[in-house]
N, C-alpha and C positions, 0 to 999 in steps of 0.2 A: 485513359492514361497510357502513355508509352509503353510499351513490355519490358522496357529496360530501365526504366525510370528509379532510380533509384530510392527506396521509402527512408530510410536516413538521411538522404541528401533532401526530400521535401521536409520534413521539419528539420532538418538544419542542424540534429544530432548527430556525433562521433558515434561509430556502430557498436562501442565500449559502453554508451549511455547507460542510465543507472532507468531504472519506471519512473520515478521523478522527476527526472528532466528529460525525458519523452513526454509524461503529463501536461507540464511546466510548457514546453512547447507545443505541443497539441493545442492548448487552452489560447495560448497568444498566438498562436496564425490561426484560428479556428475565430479568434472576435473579428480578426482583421479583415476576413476573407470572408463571414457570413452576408449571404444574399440581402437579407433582410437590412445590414448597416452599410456593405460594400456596395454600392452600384456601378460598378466596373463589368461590362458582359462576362469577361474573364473570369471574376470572383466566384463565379458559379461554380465554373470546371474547376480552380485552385480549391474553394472547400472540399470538391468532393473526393480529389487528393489523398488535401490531408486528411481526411475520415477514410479514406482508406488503408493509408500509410497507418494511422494512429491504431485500428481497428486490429491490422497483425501484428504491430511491435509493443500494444501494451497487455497484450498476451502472453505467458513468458514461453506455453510449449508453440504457438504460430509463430514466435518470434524463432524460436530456435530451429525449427522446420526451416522459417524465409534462411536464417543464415549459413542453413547449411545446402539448401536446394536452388537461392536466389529466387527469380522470378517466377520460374515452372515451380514453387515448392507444392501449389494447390492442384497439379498434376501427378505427384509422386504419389505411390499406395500410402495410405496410413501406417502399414505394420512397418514400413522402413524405417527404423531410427536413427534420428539426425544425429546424433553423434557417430554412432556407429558409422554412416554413410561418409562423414564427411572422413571420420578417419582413413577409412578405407581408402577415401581416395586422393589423400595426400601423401598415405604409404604408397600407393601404386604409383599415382606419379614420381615422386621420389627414386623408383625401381628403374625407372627411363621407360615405364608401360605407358605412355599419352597423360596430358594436360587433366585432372583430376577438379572440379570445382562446378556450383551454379550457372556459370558462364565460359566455362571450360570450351574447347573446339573439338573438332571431328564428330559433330550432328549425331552424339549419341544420347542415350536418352539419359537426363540429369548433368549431361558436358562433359561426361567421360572420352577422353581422346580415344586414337585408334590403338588397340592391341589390349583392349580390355575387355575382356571376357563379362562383358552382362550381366549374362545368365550366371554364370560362375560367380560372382559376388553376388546376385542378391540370393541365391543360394545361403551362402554365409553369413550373410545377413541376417534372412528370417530363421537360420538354424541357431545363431546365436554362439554358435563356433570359435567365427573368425577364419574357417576354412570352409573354399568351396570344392567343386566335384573332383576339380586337380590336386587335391590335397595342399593346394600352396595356403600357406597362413599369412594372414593379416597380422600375427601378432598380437599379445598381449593387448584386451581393449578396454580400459576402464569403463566400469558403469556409469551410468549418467545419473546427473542432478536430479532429484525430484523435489517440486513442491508441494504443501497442502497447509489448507487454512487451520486454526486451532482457534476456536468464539471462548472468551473469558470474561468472568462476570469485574465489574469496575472491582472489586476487592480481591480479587485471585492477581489480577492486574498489578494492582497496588501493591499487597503483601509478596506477591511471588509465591511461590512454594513449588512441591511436586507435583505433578498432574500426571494421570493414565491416561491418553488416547489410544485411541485406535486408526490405522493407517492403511485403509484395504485389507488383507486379512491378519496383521502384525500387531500384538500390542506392545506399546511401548511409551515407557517412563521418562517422563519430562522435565529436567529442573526449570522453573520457572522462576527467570530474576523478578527483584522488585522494579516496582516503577515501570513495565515495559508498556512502550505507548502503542497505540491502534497504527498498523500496520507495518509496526515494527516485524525484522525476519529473525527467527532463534537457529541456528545449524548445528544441526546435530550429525556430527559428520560418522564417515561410512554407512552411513542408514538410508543411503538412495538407493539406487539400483544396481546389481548385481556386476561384478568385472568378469570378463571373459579369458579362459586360461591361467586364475592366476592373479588376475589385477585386481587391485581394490576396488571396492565398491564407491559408489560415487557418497554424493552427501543429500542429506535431506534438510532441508527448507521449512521452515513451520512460520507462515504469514499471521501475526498477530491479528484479532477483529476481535475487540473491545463490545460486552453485548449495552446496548443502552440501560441507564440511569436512573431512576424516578427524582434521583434528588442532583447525583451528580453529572458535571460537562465535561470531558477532557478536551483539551487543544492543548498537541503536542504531550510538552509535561505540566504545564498550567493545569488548574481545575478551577472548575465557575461552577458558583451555591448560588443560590437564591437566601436573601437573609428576611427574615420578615421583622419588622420593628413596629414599635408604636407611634401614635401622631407627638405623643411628648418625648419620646426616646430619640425622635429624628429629632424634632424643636431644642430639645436642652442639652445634650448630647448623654452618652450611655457607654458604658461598659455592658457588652451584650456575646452571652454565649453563642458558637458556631460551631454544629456537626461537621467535622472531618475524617477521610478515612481514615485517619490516624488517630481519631479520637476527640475527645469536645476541646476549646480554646475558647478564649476570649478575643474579642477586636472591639477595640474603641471605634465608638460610631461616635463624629464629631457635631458637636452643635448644628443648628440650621440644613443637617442633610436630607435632599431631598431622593424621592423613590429612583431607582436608575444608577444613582451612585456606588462606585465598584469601590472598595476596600480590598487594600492587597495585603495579603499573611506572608511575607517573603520564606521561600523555604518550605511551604506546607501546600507543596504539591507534587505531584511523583517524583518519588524517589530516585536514586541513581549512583550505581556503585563506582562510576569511573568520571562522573561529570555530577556540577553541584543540580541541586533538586528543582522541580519548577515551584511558582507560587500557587497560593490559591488566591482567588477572587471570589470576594460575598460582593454579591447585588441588591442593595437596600430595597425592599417593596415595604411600603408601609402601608400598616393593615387597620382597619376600623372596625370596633367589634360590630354583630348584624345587628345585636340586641342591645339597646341600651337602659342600666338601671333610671330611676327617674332621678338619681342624686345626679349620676352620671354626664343624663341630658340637660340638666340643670346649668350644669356645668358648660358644656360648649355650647348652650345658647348664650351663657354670661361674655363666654370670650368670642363668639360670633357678631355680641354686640359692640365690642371693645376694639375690637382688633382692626385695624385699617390693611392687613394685609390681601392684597388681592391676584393670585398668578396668574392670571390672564394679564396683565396689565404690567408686568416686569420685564 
């Protein structure tokens, strides 16, 4: 790939893009371009692109690295932090000190122009300062964003409540809304990283991951059950109970329904305090007992003789 090729300009997102339509786009030039469906010679070099492009920007610290360092960012030290850098050197250039940015001019290292002391900023940098050996300041530098995941069981999800985590060596109390769906973000602001001189601290990020279900499915705020019914419960129709995280309900299961059939509860799906709720959906499986009494059998050999019904043939 070019050295300068720009990884927003190949999936085709604004560099403000959200993870979701980074995704969103990844996913459709990623079908359009796979070797396997594309046979254009070209489609090769374009997937492998985008799977690079997509590889740092759906990362959110490589992403914030690429946008502060641009191309060389996978040449810059790790302990340089990308905020801090990039601040650094949009005060400097501002000062009339050289061109400050990824692509910056005067072949210094990270594109710092000329009259920029180096060594003297990353001095500053890794001392965490804002001043290097000339004592000139950078000025007040807020902390950076952090994020980190937070796994909650389908019912902590659903109810909400407080939660204790732990955050590297920090512990800290979390209000958890109702309703919040899998990979929904909670910000709990000034709880990121530390500001320099003074400035606030940044904010901390807590990525929702939903832990799986034995009974329940979420999509989005939807929820999908599995309902199990009887072979006369589906045939006549029924009033038939259905476990919810919110507690037992009824759903009418209508005459003639067969297994596959979704029933929707409007409303009796997560929760949500600022937007209306999602639904749930029961998926009718009809069940046969293993065992049956001899009245039992009796019985649907009666209507096996009777009945002209045949689903292979509908």
């Amino acid at each position: 790939m070019p050295p300068d090729r720009d990884f927003y300009e190949i999936l085709g997102v604004r560099r403000g893009a959200s993870q979701e339509d980074i995704q969103r786009a990844y996913r459709k030039l990623a079908r359009a371009n796979h070797p396997d469906v594309n046979k254009d010679p070209a489609a090769e070099e374009r997937f492998k692109e985008i799977s690079e492009a997509y590889s740092v920007l759906s990362d959110p610290a490589t992403r914030r690295r690429y946008d502060a360092f641009g191309p060389d960012f996978r040449q810059v030290p790790e302990d340089v932090d990308p905020e801090t850098w990039a601040r650094a050197g949009r005060r400097g250039a501002g000062a009339g000190r050289g061109r400050a940015g990824p692509r910056g001019g005067g072949g210094g290292f990270g594109g710092f122009g000329e009259g920029v002391d180096l060594d003297d900023l990353l001095e500053g940098l890794f001392s965490g300062s804002g001043r290097g050996r000339s004592g000139a300041s950078w000025g007040p530098i807020p902390g950076a964003d952090q994020e980190a995941e937070i796994v909650l069981s389908f019912e902590d999800a659903y109810r909400g409540g407080t939660r204790s985590i732990t955050v590297g060596s920090r512990g800290l109390r979390v209000n958890i809304p109702p309703g919040v769906t899998d990979g929904q973000r909670i910000r709990l602001a000034g709880q990121g990283g530390k500001g320099g001189e003074g400035a606030p601290a940044g904010d901390l990020y807590l990525i929702v991951r939903i832990a799986p279900h034995p009974r329940y499915r979420a999509e989005g705020r939807d929820i999908h059950v599995l309902l199990p019914v009887t072979p006369w419960e589906a045939a006549l129709g029924a009033s038939v109970a259905v476990d919810t995280p919110g507690g037992e309900t009824k759903v009418k299961v209508p005459p003639g329904t067969s297994s596959g059939r979704r029933l929707r509860l409007r409303g009796r799906g997560m929760p949500s305090r600022g937007d209306k709720p999602g639904d749930l959906y029961a998926e009718v499986r009809i069940m046969v007992p293993e065992q049956l009494p001899d009245e039992e059998r009796r019985l649907f050999e009666q209507l096996s003789s009777v009945s002209t019904f045949d689903p292979r043939r509908r």
